[in-house]
N, C-alpha and C positions, 0 to 999 in steps of 0.2 A: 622488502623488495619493492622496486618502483614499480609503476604501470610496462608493459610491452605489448610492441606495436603486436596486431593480427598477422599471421601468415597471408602473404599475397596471395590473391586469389586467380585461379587459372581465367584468363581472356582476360578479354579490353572490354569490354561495356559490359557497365554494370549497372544496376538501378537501387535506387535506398531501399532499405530495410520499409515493411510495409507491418503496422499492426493491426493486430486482425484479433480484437476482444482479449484476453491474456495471451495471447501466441503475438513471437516474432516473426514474418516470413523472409526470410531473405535468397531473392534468385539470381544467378549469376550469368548471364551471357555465354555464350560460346563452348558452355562449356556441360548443359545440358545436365546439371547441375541444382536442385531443390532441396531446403530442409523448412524442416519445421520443429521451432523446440520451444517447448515451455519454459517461463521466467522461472529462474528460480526451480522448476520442479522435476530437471532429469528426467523430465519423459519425451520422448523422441517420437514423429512419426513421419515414414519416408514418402516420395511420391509412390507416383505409381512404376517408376523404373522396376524392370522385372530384377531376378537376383542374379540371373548373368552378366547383368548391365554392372552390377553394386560390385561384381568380383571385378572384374574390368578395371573400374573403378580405384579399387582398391590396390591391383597388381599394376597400374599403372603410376601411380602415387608415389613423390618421388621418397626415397627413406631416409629416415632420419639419420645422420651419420653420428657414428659412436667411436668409442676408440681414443689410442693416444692425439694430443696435438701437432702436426707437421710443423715446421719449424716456418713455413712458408703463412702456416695458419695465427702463428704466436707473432711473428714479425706486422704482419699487415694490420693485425686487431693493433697489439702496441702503437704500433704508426698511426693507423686512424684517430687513437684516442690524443696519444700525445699531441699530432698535429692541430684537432678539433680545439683541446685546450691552450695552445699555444698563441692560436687564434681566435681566441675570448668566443670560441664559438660552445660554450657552457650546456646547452642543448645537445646537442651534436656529441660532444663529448660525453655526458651522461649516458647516451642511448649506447654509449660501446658499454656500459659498464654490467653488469649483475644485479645493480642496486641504484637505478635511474633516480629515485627522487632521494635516494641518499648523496650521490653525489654530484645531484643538481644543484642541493643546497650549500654545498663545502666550497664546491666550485666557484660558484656565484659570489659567497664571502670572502675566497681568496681574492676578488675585485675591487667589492666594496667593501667589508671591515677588514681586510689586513689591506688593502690601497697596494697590492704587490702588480706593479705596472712592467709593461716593457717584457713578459715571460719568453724567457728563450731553453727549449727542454731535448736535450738531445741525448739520444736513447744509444745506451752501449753493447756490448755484442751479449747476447742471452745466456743463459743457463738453466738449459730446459726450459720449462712452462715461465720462468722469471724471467725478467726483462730490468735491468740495473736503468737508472738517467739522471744525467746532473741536469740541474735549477739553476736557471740564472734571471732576476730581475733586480728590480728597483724597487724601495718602497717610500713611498711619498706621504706626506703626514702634512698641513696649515705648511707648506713652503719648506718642510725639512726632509731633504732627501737621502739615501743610503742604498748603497747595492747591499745584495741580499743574495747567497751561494749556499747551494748545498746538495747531495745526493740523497735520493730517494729509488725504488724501484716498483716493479708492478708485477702482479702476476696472471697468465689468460688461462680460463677455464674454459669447459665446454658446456651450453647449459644443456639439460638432460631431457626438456621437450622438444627443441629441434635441432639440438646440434652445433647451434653455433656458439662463435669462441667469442666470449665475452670477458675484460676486463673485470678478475676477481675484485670489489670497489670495500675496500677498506680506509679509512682515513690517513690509516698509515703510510697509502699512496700519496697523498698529498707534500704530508709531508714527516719523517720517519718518526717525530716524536709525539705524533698524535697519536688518540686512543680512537677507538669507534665512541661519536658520540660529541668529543672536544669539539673547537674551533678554533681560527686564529682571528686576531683583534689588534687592530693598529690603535693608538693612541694613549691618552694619558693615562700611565700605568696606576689600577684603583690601588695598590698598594706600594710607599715608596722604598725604596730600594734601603739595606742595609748595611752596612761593615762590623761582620762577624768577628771576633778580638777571642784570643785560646784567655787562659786563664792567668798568663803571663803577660797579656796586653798586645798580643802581636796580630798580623791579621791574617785570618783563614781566608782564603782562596784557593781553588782549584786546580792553580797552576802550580800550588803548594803540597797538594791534598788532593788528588784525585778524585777520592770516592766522595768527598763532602756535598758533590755538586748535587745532590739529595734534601742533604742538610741545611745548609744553605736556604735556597728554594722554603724550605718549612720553617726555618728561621725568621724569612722576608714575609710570609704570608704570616704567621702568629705575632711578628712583633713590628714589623716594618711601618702600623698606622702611630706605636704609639714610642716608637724611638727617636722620635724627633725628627725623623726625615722628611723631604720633599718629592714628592713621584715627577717620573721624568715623562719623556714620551718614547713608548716601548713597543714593537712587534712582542705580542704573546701566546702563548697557548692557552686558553682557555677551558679549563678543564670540565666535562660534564656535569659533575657533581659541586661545581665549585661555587662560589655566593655570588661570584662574578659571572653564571655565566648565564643569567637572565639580563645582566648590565647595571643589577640594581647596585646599590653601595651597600661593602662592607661596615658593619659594627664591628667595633674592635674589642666589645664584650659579651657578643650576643650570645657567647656559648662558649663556656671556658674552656669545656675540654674539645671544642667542635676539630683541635687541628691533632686531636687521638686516634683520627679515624686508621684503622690499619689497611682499609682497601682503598684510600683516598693517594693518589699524589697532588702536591702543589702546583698550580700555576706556573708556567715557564717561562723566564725570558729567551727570545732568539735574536732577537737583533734590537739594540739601542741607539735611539734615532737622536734623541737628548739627555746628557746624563740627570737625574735626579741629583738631591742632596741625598747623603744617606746618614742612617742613625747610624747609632752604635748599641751594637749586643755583646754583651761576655757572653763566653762560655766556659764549660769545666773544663774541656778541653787539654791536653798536656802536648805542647807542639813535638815536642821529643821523643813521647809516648806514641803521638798520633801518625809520627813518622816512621816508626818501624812497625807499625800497624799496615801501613801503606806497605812497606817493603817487604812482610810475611803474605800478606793473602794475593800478592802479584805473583807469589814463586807456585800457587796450586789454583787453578779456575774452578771457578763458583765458587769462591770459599771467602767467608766472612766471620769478622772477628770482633769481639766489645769485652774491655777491661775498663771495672768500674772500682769505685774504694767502701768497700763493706760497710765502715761505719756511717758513711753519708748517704753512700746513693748516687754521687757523683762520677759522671761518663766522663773517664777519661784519654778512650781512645777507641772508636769503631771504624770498620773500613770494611770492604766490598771487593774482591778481584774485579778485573774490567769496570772497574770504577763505579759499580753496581749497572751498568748498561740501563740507568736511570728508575733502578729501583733497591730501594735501602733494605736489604737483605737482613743485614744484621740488625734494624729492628722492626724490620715490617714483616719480615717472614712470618711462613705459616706451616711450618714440617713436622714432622714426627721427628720428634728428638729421641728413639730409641731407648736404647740403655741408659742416659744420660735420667729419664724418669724415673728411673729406679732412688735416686738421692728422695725422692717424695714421697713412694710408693714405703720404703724401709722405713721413713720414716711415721709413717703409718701402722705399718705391720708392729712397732717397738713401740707403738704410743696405746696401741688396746694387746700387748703383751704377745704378740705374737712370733714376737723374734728379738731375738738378745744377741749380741755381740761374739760372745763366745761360749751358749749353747748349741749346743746341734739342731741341725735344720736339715730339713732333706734337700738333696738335689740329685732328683733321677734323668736319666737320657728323657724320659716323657712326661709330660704330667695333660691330662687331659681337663676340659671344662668346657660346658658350653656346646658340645658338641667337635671343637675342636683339639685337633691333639697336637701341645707345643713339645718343642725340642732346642735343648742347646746346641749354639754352634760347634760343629763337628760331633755332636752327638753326646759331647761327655757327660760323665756323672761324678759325684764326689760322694763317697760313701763314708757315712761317720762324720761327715764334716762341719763346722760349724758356718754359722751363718756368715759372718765374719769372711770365712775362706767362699762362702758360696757370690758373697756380694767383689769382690778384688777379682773372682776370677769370671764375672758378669754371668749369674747363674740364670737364667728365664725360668727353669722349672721350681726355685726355689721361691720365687714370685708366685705364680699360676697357681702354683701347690697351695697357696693360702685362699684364693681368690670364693672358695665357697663360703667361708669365715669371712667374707666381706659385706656388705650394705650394697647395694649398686651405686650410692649418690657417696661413698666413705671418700673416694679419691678426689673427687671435685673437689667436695668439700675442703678436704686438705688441702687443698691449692688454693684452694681461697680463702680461709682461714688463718693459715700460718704460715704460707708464700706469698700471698698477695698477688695470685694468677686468677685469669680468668673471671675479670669483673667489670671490664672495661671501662677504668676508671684512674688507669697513668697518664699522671700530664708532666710529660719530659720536656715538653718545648716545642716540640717536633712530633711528624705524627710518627707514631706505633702499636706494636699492634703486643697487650698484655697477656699473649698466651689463651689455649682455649681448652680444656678437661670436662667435655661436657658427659652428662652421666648417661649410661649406656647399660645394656645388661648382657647377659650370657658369655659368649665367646668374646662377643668385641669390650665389653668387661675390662673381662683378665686380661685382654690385648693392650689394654692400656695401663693397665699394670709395669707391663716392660717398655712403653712408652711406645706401642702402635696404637692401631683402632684410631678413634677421634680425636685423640691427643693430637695438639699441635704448639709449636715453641719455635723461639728464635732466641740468637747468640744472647740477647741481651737480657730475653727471660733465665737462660740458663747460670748466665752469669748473677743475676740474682737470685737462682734458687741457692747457689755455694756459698754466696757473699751471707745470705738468710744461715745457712749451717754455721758458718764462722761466728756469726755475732748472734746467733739465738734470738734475733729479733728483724724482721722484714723492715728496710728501707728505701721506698721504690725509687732506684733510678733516676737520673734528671739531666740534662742537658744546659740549661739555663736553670739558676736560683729563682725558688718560687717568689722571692722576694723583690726581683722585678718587676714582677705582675701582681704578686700577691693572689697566686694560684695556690689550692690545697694539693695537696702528694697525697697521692692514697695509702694507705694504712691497713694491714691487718688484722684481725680482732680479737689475735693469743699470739703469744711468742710460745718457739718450744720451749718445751719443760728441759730443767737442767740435765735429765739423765736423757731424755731422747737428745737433746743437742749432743750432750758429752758422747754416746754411741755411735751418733751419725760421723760428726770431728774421729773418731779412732775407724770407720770402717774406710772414709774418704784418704786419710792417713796410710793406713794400710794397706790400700787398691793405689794410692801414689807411690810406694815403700817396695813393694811384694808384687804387687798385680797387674793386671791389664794398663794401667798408668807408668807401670814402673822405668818403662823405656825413656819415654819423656820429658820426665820431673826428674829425671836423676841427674844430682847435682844441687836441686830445690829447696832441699828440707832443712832442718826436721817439722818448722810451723807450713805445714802443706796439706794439701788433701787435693784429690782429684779422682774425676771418674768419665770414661770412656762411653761411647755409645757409639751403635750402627744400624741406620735405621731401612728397614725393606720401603720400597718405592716398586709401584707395578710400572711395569714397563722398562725398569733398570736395569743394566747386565751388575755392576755394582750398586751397594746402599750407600747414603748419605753417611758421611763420618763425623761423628760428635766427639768434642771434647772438654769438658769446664775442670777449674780447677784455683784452689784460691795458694794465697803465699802472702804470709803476712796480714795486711791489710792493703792486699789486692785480692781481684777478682777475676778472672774468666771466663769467655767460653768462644769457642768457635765450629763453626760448618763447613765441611767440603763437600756439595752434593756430588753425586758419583764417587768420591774420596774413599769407599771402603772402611774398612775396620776406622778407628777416631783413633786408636794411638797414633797410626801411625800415619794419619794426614791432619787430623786438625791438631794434635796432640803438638806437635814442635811450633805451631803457631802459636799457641795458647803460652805453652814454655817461653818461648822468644819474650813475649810483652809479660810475662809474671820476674823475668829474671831482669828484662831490662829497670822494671819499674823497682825494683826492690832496692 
């Protein structure tokens, strides 16, 4: 939070502050008015005012005001600030905000490093506490000029020591594709621009491919120094965390996997003042593939989708509803992938002999551990039944039920191991994020057994855990051929064993055939396997819907958060791109 100014003080003449050995005095005029307080020491002592004078005092005091904001309140702070900043008055404008030297500084660089001149910001009718306003200027670069549009909005709060309604000051006011933290930067772009080629030579763009505009972006920042291009002169986003955002210059080997980071985004372009040259990148890419990628995750919000090819590792088609609203879902995500863990977990349980294909295994309505007591959905049970029937119809208790028989570090383990999760060490091209199974004990445990607790996954871990079942050996994912760069692919350090593969292949089979998949994938088979998940989110009226699933030598998986059950929302996604690729 920035500095804020003192409460005015009651009358007109006033005299300085006087130091008096570690005490400040300060007396006020008119207003009959003395304190005296220690630096630093919270100890107070009054004059000599009696204590009727100090009630007085106090009931006369005007009070702070609480409560919702008037519309008369949201309107005139909005107006203040817009107007301050409209007229380069950067001062003035800060002091509306909640966060004066936060956005004294953003302010001030909207003048001199993005050079965005001429601002005209005219505020639209509210919505509640928010306040919508289009941007309009110009940005000026050595003699090269560009109008520059866009909307952004604001929102006024009340602060909570006196009341007043101040400008909530996130960066995102400025402008909507900022982070707390980024900046914007006019000039010669440190890294040159790209032309991203699918794997049939054609060129990805955004007005092709929607959700790429992610992609793309982390394409131009990992390979844009060394594909031969020339940088132009660019309005940017300058991301917090970015190499760029001290000014110093990119290496273009300083850190192989540095564009892995899964909480990172890339650098943005907003407006192109001079084109660059640009290089050229393949990708794995399938334009055909990538296009019905595009047209399944548009028909269900927030849902994201990545089909890969088992035996390589090669992406060849991920995509984002709402075009990922500038975040790669499908492979940066961070969610609990539900049931969808259980493909890891059984294969665990059948690897130290714990569960076989078609012995019996129990699954009760409950099974307790940990202190907590799980249950399957709708409560059921399956009496006599074999594992096999407990995994197709997504049992939770016949999971939990083993969890005492476990190690606390067994499951991590197995993900990193023999999935090749959670080790943060996939270099696709682009950043993302390899899954996280960190080890945990009691309750939260077993929770992650059924794929809650700390477990966390996305489309494109998922798609590699099945693509991992089909071929009994992990192949991590890739976007671009490491022989571009001549990057290492991370690696597992066992494949499963032929009868744990061959078990997991017939349970996958038969939860595609018979079970919780079957609605789906019918029509898919007989070389198929697939499995469902639905994951709890606190705060959700529905869970997130998972669903992976291989066909042939395809792969994969996708999310609908809020989607419910995974058959029956990600499940026709996952279908769509397994049937078209086939």
């Amino acid at each position: 939070m920035g500095n804020r100014k003192r409460a005015t003080e009651r009358g007109s003449n006033r005299t300085k502050p006087a130091v008096i050995g570690g005490m400040i005095a300060v007396v006020v005029g008119g207003a009959g008015f003395g304190v005296y307080a220690l630096y630093g020491g919270g100890a107070a002592a009054h004059d000599t005012k009696s204590a009727a004078s100090d009630a007085k005092d106090e009931k006369d005091a005007k009070p702070v005001k609480k409560g919702p904001l008037s519309a008369a309140e949201v309107k005139s702070t909005a107006t203040a600030f817009l107007t301050a900043w409209q007229s380069g008055a950067v001062t003035t404008a800060a002091a509306s905000t909640n966060d004066t030297a936060a956005a004294r500084t953003l302010l001030t660089g909207y003048g001199k490093e993005a050079y965005i001149k001429d601002v005209t910001l005219t505020a639209k009718a509210r919505s509640g506490d928010t306040v919508p306003f289009s941007v309009k200027g110009t940005v000026t670069y050595k003699g090269t000029t560009k109008p520059l549009a866009y909307e952004s909005k604001l929102t006024v709060v009340r602060r909570a020591k006196d009341g007043k309604p101040l400008v909530d000051w996130h960066s995102a006011v400025v402008h909507p594709d900022l982070e707390d933290g980024d900046k914007l930067v006019t000039g010669e772009a440190g890294t040159p621009p790209i032309k991203a080629l699918d794997r049939d030579g054609g060129e990805l763009t955004t007005a092709k491919y929607a959700s790429l505009g992610t992609v793309l972006d982390g394409l131009r920042e990992k390979f844009g120094k060394t594909a031969g291009g020339k940088a132009g002169i660019e309005l940017r986003v300058i991301r917090a965390d970015s190499k760029d955002a001290d000014s110093s210059a990119k290496t273009a080997d300083s850190d192989e996997n540095a564009d892995e980071n899964a909480d990172k985004k890339p650098d943005k372009t907003l407006l192109e003042l001079s084109k660059g040259t640009p290089g050229t990148v393949r990708t794995t890419l399938s334009p055909g593939l990538q296009a019905i990628a595009e047209q399944q995750v548009a028909k269900k919000a927030k849902s994201s989708a990545v089909l890969i090819r088992p035996s390589t590792g090669e992406i060849l088609a991920a995509a984002n509803a709402g075009a990922g609203k500038g975040f790669n879902t499908a492979f940066q995500g961070s969610l609990a992938p539900g049931s969808t863990m259980k493909v890891i977990t059984a294969s665990l349980l059948i690897d130290k002999g714990l569960a076989s294909v078609n012995k019996e295994h129990p699954c009760p309505k409950y099974s307790t551990y940990g202190g907590w007591k799980f249950q399957n959905d709708d409560k059921f049970e399956i009496k006599g039944g074999t594992f096999k029937a407990s995994f197709a119809r997504s049992c939770n208790t016949a999971f939990i039920s083993q969890a005492k028989k476990l190690k606390d570090d067994d499951l991590a383990k197995q993900a990193q191991q023999v999935f090749g999760l959670g080790m943060d060490n996939w270099s696709v091209g682009v950043p993302s994020f390899d899954g996280a199974v960190p080890v945990q004990s009691q309750a939260q445990m077993a929770a992650e057994l059924i794929g809650q607790g700390g477990v966390r996954m996305n489309p494109l871990n998922m798609a590699s855990v099945v693509a991992t079942v089909k071929t009994g050996t992990f192949h991590q994912p890739y976007l671009v051929s490491p022989t571009v760069d001549k990057r290492t692919l991370a690696k597992a350090t066992r494949a499963l064993s032929a009868d744990t593969q061959s078990q997991l292949k017939e349970l996958l089979q038969y939860t595609a055939s018979s079970g919780t998949a079957a609605g789906a994938m019918a029509g898919l088979g007989p070389d198929f396997g697939a499995k469902t998940g639905s994951a709890e989110v606190d705060g959700q009226k529905k869970p997130n819907g998972w669903f992976t699933a291989w066909k042939g030598d395809l792969a994969a998986a996708g999310v609908v958060q809020q989607g419910g059950h995974g058959g029956d929302s990600a499940g026709p996604i996952v279908a769509a791109l397994l049937k078209a690729g086939s």
